[in-house]
C-alpha positions in Angstrom: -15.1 -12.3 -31.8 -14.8 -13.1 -27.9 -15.7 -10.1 -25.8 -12.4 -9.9 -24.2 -10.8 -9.4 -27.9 -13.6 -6.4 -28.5 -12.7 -4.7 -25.2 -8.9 -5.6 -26.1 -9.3 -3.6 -29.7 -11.4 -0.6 -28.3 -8.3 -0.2 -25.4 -6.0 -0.5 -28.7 -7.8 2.3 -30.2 -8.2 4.5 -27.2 -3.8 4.0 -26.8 -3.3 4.5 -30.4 -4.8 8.3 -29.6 -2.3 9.1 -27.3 0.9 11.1 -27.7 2.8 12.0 -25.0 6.3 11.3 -23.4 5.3 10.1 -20.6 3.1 7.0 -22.5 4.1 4.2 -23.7 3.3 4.4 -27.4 1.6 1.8 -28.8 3.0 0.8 -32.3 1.0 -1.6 -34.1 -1.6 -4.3 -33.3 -2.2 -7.6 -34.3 -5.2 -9.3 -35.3 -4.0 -12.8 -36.5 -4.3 -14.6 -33.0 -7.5 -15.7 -31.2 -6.6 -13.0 -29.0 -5.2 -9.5 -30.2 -1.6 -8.6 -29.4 -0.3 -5.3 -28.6 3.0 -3.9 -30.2 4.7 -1.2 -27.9 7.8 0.5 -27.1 10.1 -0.9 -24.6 12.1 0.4 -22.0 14.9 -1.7 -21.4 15.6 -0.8 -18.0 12.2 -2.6 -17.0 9.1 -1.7 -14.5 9.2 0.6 -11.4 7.6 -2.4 -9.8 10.9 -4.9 -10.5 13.1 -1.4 -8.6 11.6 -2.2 -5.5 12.0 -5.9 -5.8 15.8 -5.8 -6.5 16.5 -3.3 -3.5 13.7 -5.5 -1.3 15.6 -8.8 -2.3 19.2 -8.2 -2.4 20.6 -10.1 0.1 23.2 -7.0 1.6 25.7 -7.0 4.2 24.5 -4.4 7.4 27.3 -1.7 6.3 26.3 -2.7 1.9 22.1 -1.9 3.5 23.8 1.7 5.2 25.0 3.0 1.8 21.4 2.1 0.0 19.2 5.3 -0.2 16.2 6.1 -1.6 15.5 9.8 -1.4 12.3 11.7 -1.2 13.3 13.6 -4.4 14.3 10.7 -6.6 10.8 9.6 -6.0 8.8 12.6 -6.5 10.6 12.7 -9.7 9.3 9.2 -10.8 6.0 10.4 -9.5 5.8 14.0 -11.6 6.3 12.4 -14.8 3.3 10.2 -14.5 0.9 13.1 -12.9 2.1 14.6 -16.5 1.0 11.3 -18.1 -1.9 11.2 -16.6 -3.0 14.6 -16.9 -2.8 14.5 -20.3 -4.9 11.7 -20.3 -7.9 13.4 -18.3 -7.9 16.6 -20.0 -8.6 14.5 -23.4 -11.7 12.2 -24.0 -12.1 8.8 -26.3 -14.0 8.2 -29.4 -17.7 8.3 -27.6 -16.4 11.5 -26.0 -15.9 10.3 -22.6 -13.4 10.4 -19.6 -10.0 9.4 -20.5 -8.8 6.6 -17.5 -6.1 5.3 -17.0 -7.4 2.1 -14.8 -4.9 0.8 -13.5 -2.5 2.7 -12.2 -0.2 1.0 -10.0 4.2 0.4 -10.0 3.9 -2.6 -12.5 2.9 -0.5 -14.9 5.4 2.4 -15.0 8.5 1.3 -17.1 12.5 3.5 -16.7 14.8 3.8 -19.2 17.5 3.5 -16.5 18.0 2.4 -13.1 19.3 6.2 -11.9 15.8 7.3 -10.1 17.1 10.7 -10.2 17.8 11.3 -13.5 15.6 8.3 -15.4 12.6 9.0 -17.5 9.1 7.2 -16.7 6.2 6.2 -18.9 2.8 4.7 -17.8 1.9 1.7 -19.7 -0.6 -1.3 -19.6 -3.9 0.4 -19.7 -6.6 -0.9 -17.8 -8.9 -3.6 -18.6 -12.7 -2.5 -18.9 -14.5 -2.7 -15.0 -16.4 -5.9 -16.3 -13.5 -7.6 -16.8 -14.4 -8.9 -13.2 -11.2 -11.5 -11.8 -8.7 -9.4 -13.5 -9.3 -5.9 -12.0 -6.6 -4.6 -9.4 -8.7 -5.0 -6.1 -5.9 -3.5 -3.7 -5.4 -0.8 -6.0 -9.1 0.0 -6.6 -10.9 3.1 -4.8 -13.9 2.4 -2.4 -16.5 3.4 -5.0 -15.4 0.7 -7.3 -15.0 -2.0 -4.8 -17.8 -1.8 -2.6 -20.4 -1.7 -5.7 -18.7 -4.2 -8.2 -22.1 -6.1 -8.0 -23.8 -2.8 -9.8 -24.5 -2.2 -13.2 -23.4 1.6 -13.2 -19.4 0.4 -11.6 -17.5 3.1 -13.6 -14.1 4.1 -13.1 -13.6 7.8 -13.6 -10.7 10.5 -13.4 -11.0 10.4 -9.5 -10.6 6.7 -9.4 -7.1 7.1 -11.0 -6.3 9.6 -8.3 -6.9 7.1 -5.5 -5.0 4.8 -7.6 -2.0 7.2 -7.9 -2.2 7.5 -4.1 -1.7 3.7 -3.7 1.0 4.2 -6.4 2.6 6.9 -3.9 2.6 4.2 -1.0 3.9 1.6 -2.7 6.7 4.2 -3.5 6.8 4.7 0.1 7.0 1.3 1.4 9.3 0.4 -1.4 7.5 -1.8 -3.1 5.0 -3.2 -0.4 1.9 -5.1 -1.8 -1.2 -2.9 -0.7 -3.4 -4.7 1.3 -1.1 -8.1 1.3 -3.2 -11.1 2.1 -6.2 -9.4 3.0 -9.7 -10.7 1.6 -12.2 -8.9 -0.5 -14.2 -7.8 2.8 -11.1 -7.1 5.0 -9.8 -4.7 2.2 -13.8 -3.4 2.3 -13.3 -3.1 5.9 -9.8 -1.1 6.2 -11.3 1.2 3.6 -13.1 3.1 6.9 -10.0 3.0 9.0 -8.0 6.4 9.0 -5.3 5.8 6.8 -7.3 3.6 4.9 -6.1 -0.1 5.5 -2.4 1.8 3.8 0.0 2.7 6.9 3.4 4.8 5.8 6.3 4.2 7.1 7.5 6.4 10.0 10.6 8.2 7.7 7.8 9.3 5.7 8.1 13.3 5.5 4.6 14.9 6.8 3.9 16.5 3.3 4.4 13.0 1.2 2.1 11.2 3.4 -0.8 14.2 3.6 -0.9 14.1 -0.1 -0.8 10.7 0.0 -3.7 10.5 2.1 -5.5 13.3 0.4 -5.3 10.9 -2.8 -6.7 8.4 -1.3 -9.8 10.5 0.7 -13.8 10.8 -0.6 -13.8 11.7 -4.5 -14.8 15.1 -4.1 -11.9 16.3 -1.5 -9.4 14.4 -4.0 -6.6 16.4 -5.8 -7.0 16.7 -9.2 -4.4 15.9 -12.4 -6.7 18.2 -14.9 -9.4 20.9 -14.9 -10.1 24.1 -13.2 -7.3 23.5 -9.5 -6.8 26.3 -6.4 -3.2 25.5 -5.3 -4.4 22.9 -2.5 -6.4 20.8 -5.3 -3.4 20.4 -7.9 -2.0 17.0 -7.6 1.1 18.9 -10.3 1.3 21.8 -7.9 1.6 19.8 -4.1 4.0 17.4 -5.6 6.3 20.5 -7.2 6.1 22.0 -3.9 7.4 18.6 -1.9 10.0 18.4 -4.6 11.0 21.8 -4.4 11.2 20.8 -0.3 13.7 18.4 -1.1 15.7 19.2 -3.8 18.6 20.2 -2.0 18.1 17.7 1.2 19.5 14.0 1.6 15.6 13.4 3.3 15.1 9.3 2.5 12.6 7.3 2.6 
């Protein structure tokens, strides 16, 4: 069997593991094609990924453009459900007993059941391919320690990988939809990795608190908050983004 069907079936058995609301649940699998296919539950309402590129592409009139909002709160709620998801996923491990990733964590991969982002429930699909799967990892999306040592033998992604991920997850929430390092090359993205806010500047209407988690996400592993495990209040990612919720909840604050 080709390797990319092996690393397929073992990410099939690792999903069919997983029970949570927040997850897509895989179904059933299917073995009868040179390549195995995945059988998962749907939501209709599509990806997180195509929201941004409706309100990005809608061709609206200057008064139509005034009465578009996104609000902080509307996105924090998006953004809770999947620090759920994906703390679930690191306090469990796999088969072999290790870490339970995610891998690629990005918008394209979180699908709505509705269009309301105050009120719509999101689950994180489309696990991650295995790190040597080499021209189809998500370079933009990818924390330092990955990027800048693909060409070692001991690349692993690990829980703190996902929470960089999630960070660029938060930006492209941000920017509505923005493509993280758009156009840059594999040694430009290298390069903006050292610059303050890491090669990923927020917009201005950004509210202080969203963009020092954000940037707390994406800092060195060890100063990263975390989704599972032993947290002080400053170190839960469930806790900070409760708090900037809780800011919010009452307030017309947009992004």
């Amino acid at each position: 069997m080709p390797q990319k069907s092996i690393g397929l079936l073992e990410e099939a058995a690792r999903m069919a593991r997983l029970n949570h609301p927040n997850i897509v649940k895989l179904i059933a699998v299917s073995k009868l094609c040179h390549l195995p296919s995945f059988v998962q539950c749907w939501l209709w309402n599509g990806w997180l990924g195509e929201v941004w590129q409706n309100f990005l592409e809608r061709k609206l009139e200057k008064e139509e453009r005034e009465q578009v909002r996104v609000y902080v709160k509307d996105i924090v709620h998006i953004l809770l459900q999947i620090v759920h998801a994906l703390k679930y996923l690191h306090e469990n491990r796999d088969i072999q007993g290790n870490d339970f990733t995610h891998g690629d964590v990005a918008a394209r991969n979180i699908l709505l059941n509705e269009r309301n982002l105050a009120t719509c429930i999101a689950k994180l699909g489309d696990f991650g391919l295995p790190i040597d799967f080499g021209p189809r990892l998500p370079i933009p999306w990818l924390p330092p320690e990955i990027v800048c040592s693909l060409d070692q033998q001991n690349t692993k992604h690990r829980p703190e990988s996902d929470v960089w991920m999630f960070g660029v997850l938060c930006w492209e929430c941000a920017t509505l939809g923005a493509e993280p390092h758009y156009q840059r090359t594999f040694e430009e993205i290298c390069f903006a990795f050292e610059q303050p806010d890491h090669g990923l500047p927020l917009p201005r209407s950004c509210p202080q608190e969203y963009a020092d988690f954000v940037y707390d996400c994406l800092s060195e592993q060890h100063r990263r908050p975390r989704f599972a495990g032993p947290t002080d209040v400053y170190s839960s990612a469930i806790f900070r983004l409760t708090h900037i919720q809780d800011l919010y909840k009452h307030s017309r604050g947009k992004i």
